[in-house]
C-alpha positions as CSV (number, residue, x, y, z in Angstrom):
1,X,0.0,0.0,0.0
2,X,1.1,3.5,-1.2
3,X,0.8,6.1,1.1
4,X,1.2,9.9,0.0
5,X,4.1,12.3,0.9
6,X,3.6,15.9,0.9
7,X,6.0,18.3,1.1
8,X,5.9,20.8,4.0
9,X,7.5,23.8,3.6
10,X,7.1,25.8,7.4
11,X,8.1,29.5,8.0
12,X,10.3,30.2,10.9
13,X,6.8,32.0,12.1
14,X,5.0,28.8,11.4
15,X,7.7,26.9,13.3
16,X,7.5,28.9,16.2
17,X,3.8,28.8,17.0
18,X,3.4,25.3,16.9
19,X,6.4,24.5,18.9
20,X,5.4,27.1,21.3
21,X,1.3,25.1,21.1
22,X,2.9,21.8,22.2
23,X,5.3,23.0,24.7
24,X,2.8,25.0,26.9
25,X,0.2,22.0,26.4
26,X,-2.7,23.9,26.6
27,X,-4.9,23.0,23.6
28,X,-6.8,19.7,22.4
29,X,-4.8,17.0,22.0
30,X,-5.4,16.5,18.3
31,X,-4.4,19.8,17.7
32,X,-1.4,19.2,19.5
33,X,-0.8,15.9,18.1
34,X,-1.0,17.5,14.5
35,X,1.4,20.1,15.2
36,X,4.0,17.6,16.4
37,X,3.3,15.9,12.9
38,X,3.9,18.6,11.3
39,X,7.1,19.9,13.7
40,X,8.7,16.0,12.5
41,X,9.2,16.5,8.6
């Protein structure tokens, strides 16, 4: 099974606010769990 690969190109801005949304730990935890996704490619 194939699974798709996007490329994710994050600003230094971009960056920044979703490290800063998982460190504090305040929001839901998908969001949180999306953000570290996104922090790992």
């Amino acid at each position: 099974m194939n699974t798709k690969k996007y490329i994710v190109r994050l600003t230094d801005e971009e960056r920044a606010m979703l490290k800063d949304l998982t460190d504090k730990g305040k929001a839901a935890a998908a969001k949180i769990k999306h953000a570290n996704v996104l922090l790992k490619i």
